[in-house]
C-alpha positions as CSV (number, residue, x, y, z in Angstrom):
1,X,-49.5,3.8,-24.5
2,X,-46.3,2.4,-26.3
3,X,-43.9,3.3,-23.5
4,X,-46.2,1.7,-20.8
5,X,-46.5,-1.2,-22.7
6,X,-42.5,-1.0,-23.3
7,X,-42.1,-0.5,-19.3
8,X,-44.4,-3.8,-19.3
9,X,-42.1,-5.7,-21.3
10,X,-39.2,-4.4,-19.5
11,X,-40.6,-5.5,-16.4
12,X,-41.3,-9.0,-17.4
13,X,-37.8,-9.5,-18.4
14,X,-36.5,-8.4,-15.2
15,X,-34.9,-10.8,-12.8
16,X,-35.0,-9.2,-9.1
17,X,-36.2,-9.8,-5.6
18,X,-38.3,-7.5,-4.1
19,X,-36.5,-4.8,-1.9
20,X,-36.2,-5.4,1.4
21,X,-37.4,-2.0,2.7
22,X,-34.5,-1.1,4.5
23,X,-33.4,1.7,2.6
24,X,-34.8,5.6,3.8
25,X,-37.8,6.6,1.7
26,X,-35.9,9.8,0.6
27,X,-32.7,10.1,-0.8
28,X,-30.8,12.2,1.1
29,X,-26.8,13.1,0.8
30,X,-25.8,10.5,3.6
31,X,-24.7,7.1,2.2
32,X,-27.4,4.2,3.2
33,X,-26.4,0.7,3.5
34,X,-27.3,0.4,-0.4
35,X,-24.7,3.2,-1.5
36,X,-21.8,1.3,1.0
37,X,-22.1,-1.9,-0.8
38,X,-22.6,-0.6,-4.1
39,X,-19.5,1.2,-3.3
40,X,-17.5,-2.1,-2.7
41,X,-19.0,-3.7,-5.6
42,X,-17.6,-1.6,-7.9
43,X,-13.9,-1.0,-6.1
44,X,-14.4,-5.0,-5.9
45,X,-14.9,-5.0,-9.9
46,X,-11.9,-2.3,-10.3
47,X,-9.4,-4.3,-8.4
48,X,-10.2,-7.5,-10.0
49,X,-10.0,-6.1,-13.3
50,X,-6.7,-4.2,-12.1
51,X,-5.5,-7.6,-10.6
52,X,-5.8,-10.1,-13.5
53,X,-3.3,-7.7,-15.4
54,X,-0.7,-8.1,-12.2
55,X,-1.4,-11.6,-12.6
56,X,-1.0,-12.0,-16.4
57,X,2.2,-10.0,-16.1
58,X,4.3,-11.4,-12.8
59,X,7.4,-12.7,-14.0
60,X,8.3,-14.4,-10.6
61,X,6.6,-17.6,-9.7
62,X,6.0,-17.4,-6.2
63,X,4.4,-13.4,-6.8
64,X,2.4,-14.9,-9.7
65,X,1.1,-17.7,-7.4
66,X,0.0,-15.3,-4.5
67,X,-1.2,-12.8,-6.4
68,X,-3.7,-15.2,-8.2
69,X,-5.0,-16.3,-4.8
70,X,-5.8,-12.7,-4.1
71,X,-7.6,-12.2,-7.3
72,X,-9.7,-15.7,-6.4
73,X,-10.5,-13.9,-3.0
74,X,-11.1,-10.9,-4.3
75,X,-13.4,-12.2,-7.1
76,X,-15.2,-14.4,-4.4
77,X,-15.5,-11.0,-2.2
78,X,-17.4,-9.4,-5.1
79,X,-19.6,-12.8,-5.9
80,X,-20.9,-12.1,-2.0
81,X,-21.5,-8.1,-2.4
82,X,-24.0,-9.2,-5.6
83,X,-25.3,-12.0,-3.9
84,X,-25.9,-9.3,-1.1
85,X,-27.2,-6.8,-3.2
86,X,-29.6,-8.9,-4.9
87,X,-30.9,-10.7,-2.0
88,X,-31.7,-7.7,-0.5
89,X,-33.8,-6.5,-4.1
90,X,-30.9,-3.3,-5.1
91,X,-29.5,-5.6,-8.0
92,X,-31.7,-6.2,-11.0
93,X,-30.9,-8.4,-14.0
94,X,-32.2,-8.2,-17.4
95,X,-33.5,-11.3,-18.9
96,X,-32.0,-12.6,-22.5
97,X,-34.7,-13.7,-24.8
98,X,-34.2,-17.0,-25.5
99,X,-33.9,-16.2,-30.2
100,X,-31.0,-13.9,-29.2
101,X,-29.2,-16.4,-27.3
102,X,-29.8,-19.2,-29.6
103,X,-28.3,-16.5,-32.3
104,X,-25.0,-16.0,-29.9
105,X,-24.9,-19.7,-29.2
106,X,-25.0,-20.6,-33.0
107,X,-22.3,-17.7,-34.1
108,X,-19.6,-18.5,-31.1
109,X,-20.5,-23.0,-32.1
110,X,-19.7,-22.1,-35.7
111,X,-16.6,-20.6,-35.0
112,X,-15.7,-23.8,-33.1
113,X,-15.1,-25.2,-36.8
114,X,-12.1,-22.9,-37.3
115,X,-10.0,-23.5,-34.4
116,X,-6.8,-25.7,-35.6
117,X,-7.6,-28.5,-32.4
């Protein structure tokens, strides 16, 4: 009874859309259209992580400038794979509850008071 009730409250702090039906009802070993952007999400997420340090660290101008458009591109590419993904219902959020945030909102304001500016 607990853990239906917990899948309950689970549920109503979900933010999704409802999938679109495209993917096969079984799994099998072949990647489906779900697996080949999930794939690209997450090589999108390792090469922008991978990328800000090559940004952070380029001594030369002109490298630093083009690299940072290609870590804009690339972060734009992986803004459009989730967009995809969650149209499409094979991304789902987890709702904050609005205590905790006002908690994290309060803790990062008062640190506010320390900064030197």
């Amino acid at each position: 009874m607990q853990n239906q009730q917990s899948q309950q409250n689970q549920n109503k702090n979900q933010i999704a859309n409802p999938q679109t039906g495209e993917l096969p009802k079984v799994k099998s070993p072949e990647m489906n259209d779900r697996d080949f952007i999930n794939d690209a999400l997450s090589t999108c997420k390792y090469l922008t992580d991978s990328m800000n340090i090559a940004v952070r660290e380029a001594s030369h101008e002109q490298l630093h400038q083009d690299l940072l458009q290609m870590l804009n591109e690339t972060h734009q590419s992986c803004r459009e794979l989730y967009n995809l993904m969650f149209q499409h219902g094979w991304y789902k959020l987890e709702a904050e509850e609005q205590q905790k945030m006002d908690q994290a909102y309060q803790q990062f304001n008062n640190y506010s008071s320390q900064f030197p500016y």
